[in-house]
C-alpha positions in Angstrom: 61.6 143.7 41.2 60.5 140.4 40.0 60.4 141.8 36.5 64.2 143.1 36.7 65.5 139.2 38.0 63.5 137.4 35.2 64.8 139.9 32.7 68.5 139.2 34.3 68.1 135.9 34.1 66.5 135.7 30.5 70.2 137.9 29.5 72.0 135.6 31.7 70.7 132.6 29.3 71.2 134.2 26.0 74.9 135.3 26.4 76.0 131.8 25.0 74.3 132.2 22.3 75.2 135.6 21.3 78.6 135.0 19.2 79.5 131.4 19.2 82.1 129.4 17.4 83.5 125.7 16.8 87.0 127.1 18.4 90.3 125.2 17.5 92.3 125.0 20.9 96.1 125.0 20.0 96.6 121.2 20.2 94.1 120.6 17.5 96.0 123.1 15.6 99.6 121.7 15.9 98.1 117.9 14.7 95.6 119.8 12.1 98.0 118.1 9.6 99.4 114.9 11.1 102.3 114.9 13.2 103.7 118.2 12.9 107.2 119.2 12.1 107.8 121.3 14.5 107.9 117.9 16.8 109.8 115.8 14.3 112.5 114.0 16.2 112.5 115.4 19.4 112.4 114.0 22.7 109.4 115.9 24.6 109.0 117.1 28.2 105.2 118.2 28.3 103.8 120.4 31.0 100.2 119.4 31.4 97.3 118.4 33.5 93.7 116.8 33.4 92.5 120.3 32.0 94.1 120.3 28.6 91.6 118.9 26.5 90.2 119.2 22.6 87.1 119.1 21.1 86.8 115.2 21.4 87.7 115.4 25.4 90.8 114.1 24.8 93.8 115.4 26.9 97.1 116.4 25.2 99.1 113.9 26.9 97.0 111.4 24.7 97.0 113.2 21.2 101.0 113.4 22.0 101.3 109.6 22.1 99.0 109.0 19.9 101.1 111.1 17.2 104.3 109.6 18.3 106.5 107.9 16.6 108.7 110.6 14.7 109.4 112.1 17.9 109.6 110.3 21.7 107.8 111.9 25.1 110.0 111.4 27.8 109.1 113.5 30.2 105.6 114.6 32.1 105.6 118.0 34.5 102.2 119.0 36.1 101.2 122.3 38.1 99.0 123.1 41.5 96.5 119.9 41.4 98.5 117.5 39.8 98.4 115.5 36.6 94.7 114.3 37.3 93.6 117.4 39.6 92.8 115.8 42.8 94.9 117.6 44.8 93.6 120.7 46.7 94.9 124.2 46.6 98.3 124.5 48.1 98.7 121.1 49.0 102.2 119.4 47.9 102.3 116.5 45.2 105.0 114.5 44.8 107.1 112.7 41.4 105.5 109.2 40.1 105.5 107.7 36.6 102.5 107.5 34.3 102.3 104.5 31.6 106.4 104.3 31.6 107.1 108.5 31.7 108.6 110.1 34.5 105.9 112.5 36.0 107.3 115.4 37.7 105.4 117.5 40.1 106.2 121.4 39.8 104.0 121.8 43.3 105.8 119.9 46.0 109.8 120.0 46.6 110.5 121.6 42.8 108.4 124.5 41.6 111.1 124.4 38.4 112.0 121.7 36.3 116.0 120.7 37.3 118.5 120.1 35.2 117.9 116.1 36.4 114.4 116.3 35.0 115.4 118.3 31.8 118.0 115.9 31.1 117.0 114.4 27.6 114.3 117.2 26.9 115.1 119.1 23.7 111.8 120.6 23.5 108.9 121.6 26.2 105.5 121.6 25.3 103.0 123.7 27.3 99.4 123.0 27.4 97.0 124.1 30.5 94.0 125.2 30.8 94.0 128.8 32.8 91.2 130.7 34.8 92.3 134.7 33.2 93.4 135.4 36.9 97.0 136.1 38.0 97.1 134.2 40.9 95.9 130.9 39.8 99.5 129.3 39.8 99.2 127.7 36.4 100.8 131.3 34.8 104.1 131.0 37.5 104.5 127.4 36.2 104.9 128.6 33.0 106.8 131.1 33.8 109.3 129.2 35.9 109.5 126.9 33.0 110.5 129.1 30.4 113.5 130.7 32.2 114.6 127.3 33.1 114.1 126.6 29.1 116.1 130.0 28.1 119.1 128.8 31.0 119.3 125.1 29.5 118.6 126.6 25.5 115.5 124.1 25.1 112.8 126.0 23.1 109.5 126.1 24.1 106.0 126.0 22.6 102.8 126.7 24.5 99.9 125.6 22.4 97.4 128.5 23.3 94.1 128.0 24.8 91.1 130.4 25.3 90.6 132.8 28.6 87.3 131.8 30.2 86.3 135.1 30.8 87.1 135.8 27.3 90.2 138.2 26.3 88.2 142.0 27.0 88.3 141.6 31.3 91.0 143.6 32.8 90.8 144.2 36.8 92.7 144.6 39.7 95.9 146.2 41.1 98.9 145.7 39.7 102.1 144.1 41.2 105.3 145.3 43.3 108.3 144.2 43.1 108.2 143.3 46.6 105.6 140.9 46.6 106.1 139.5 43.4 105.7 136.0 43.8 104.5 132.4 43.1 100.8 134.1 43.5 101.5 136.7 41.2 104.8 136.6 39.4 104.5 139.4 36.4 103.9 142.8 37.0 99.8 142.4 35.3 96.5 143.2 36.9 94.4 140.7 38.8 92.1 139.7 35.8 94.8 141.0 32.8 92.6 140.1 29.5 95.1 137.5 27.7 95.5 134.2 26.6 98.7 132.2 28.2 99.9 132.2 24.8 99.7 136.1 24.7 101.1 136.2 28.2 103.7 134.3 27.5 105.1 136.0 24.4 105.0 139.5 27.2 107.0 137.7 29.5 109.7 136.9 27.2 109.9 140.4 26.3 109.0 142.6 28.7 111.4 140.1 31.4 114.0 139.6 28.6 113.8 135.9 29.4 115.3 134.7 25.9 113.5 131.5 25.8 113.1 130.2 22.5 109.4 130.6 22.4 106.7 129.7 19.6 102.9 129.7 20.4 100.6 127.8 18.6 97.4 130.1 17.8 93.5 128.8 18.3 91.3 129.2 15.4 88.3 131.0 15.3 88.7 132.4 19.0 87.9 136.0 19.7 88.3 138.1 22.1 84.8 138.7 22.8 84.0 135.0 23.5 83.6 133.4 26.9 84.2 130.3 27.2 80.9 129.1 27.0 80.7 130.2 23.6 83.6 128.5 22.4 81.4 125.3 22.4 84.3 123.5 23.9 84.3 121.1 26.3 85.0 122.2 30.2 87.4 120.2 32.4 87.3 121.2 35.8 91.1 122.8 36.6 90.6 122.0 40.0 88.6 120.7 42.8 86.7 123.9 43.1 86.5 124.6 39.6 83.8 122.6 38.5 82.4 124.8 35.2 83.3 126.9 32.5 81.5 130.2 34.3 83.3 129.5 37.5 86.3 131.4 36.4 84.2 134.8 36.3 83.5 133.9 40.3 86.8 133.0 41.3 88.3 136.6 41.3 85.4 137.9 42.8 85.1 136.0 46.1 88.8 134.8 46.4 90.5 137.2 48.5 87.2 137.6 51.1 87.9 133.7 51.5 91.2 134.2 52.2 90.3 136.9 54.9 87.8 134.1 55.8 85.0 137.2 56.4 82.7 135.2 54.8 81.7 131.5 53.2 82.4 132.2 49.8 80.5 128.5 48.9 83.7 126.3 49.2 81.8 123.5 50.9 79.1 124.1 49.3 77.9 123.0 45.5 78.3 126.6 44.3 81.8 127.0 45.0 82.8 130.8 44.2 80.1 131.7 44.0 78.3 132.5 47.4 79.0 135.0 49.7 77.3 134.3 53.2 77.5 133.9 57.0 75.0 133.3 59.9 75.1 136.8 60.9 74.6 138.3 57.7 70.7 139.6 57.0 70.5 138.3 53.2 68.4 141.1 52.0 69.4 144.1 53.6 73.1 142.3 52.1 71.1 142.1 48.5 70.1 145.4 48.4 72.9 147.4 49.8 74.9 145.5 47.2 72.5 145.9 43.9 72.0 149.5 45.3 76.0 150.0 44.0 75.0 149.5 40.3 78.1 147.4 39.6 78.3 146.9 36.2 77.7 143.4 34.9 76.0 142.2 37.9 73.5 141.1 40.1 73.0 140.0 43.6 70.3 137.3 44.5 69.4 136.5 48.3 70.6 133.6 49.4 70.1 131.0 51.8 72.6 128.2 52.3 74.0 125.7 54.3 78.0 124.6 53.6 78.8 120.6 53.9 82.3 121.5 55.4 84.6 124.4 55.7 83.7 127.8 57.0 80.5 127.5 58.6 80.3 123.9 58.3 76.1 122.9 58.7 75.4 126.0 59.8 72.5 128.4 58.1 74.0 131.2 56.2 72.4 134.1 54.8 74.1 135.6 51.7 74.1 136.3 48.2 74.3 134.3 45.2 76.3 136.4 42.6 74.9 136.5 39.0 77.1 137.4 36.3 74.4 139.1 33.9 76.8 141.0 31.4 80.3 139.3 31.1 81.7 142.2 28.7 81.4 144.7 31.4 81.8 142.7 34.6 84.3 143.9 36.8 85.0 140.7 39.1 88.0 142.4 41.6 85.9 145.5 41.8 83.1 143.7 42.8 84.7 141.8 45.4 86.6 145.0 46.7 83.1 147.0 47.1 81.8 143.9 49.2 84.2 144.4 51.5 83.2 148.0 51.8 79.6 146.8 52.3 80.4 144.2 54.2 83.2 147.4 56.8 79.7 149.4 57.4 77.1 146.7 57.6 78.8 144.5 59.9 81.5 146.5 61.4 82.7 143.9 64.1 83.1 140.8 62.2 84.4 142.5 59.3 87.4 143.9 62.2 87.8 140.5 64.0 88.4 138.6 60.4 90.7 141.1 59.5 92.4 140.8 63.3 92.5 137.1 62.4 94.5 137.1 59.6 96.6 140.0 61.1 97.6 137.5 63.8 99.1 134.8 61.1 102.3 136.1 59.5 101.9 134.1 56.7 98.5 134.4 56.1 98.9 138.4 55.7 101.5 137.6 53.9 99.7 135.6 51.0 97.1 138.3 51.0 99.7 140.7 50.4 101.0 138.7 47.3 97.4 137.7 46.1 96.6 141.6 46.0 100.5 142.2 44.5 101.1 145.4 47.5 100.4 146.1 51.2 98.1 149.0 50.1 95.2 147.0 49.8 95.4 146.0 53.3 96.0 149.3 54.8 92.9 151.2 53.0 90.7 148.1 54.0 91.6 148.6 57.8 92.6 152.5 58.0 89.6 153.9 55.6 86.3 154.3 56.7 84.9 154.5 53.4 87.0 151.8 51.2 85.0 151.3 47.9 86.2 154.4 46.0 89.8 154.1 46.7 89.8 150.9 46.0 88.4 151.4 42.5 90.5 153.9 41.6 93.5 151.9 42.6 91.7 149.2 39.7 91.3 151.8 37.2 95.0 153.1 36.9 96.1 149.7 36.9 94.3 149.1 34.2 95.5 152.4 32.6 98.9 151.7 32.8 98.8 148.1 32.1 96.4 148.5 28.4 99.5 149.7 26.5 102.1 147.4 27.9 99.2 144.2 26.8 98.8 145.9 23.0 102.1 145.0 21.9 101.5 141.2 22.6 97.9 140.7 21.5 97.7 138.4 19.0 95.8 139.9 15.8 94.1 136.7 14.5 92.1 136.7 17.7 90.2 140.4 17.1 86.9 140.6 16.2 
């Protein structure tokens, strides 16, 4: 057993190294030249944050006034988090001004841009940073913003930025039109595979949006590469994003925090990617959960003690997850077959969390929308034996949504 960890730790190591590349993020693309002319004389509303940085760590709000002069930025729009990312999941931020430019938040009153705020914007720029996970908001604020641009005719470019968990990950169930929503607001599985560049260009079609759309491509990303091997610098999306792997964990413990069955290490300095509780035994946990031969990963006992939030200074016994193949790693998957460990190990508290969030309306009602249907729900209570139908429900999601992503993969970005 010893021999396996140090042998999943030495391929945990080396995966960096494997295929790496000085990747051009879209920004550095567009000012390759100089001010570009696609820019020349227009008055700019950007839609950014603190993660949108190059190679030097600088953000695209600066390269854009820097590069100003044949065209004016007159506008600012930022997602979930804010401009700087101090703001916590969820929580509302309101409009300010930043160095003379009205700053408008998209996560407080508006979740659009108006026609007030558009006024004087003849082009949108996009430029984010996103996690590869449908319901990490970023994606809906794009989306939002490019009907708004197709109803006011102001074209807009996204300048296109790597997935994290590189462009080959595809997991999760797909979405209703019932629960389409803010958490989830194209029909696309959980983890889908894309770039928001690519994403963008199937929401235009495949929603018949009509926005006047142009992405600028990265050089020298493929598909293959995490972001680790990108050899660009990480800035944290949000609070409890701190690192460039932490994407790969997000999917994968999400939804159990949301159930709140578990500390999933929110609180805690490994955020995402923890799963733990006093009750839990953490290596009868380890085993049952290594004994599933999930692809991709493996499960290390864990002993930990959160800061704050669920199970604040109390000892927790868990599992640290370790991500020791990302081509293969199947992060909803995974999280759906710990809940079926975690229905016939503990049978009671996995009941009473579910209870829990049965007794909030809304909070059954964003784990509906986070999971895209009701289904999910009813196999986790109603099925004694959850892991396989849950699977399957991942696989023909997958099946269904691989020729729908073909048409809008951008070919430079193949290996």
């Amino acid at each position: 057993m010893r021999q396996m960890k140090r042998i999943f730790c030495l391929i945990t190591l080396l995966f960096p190294l494997l295929v790496c590349a000085d990747v051009q993020v879209g920004v550095d693309v567009l000012f390759a030249n100089g001010s570009p002319n696609l820019l020349d004389g227009k008055r700019i509303g950007l839609i950014t944050n603190q993660s949108a940085v190059n190679r030097e760590l600088k953000t695209t709000f600066e390269l854009i006034k820097e590069h100003a002069g044949r065209y004016q930025l007159v506008a600012l729009f930022a997602p979930e988090h804010g401009f700087y990312g101090d703001a916590y999941a969820a929580e509302n931020v309101d409009h300010q001004e930043i160095e003379g430019v009205p700053l408008y938040s998209l996560h407080g009153s508006h979740r659009r841009p108006n026609e007030e705020m558009l006024a004087g914007v003849d082009l949108l720029i996009y430029d984010i940073q996103d996690l590869g996970t449908r319901s990490y908001t970023f994606l809906s604020t794009l989306f939002y913003c490019m009907e708004e641009a197709a109803i006011h005719g102001i074209p807009l470019v996204v300048l296109d930025r790597p997935n994290p968990m590189g462009g080959s990950v595809i997991d999760g169930p797909l979405v209703e039109e019932e629960w389409r929503s803010f958490l989830g607001y194209i029909n696309i599985p959980y983890c889908h595979g894309m770039t928001v560049g690519e994403l963008a260009l199937l929401f235009n079609s495949e929603y018949k949006v009509g926005c006047d759309l142009t992405v600028v491509t990265m050089s020298d990303w493929k598909r293959g590469m995490t972001f680790i091997q990108t050899r660009l610098p990480w800035a944290p999306t949000s609070p409890q994003i701190p690192e460039p792997d932490t994407p790969f964990y997000y999917p994968t413990t999400g939804l159990l925090g949301h159930c709140s069955m578990v500390s999933i290490g929110i609180g805690y300095t490994l955020p995402f990617k923890l799963m733990g509780a006093p009750w839990i035994k953490a290596d009868d946990f380890a085993s049952a959960l290594n004994g599933q031969n999930l692809p991709g990963v493996y499960f290390q006992p864990y002993y930990f003690r959160p800061f704050f939030g669920k199970f604040k200074n109390e000892t927790c016994q868990g599992v640290r997850i370790v991500v020791t193949d990302p081509t293969c790693f199947l992060p909803v998957t995974t999280q759906y077959t710990v809940m079926g460990i975690l229905k016939n190990l503990y049978p009671y508290y996995y009941e009473d969390a579910l209870k829990q969030m049965s007794n909030s309306r809304s909070k059954m009602q964003v784990f509906h929308k986070l999971n895209g249907s009701e289904t999910i729900y009813e196999i986790l209570c109603q099925e004694p034996y959850v892991v396989w139908k849950l699977r399957e429900i991942c696989v023909k999601a997958r099946d269904a949504f691989l020729p729908v992503r073909a048409k809008y993969l951008i070919s430079s970005y193949e290996s």
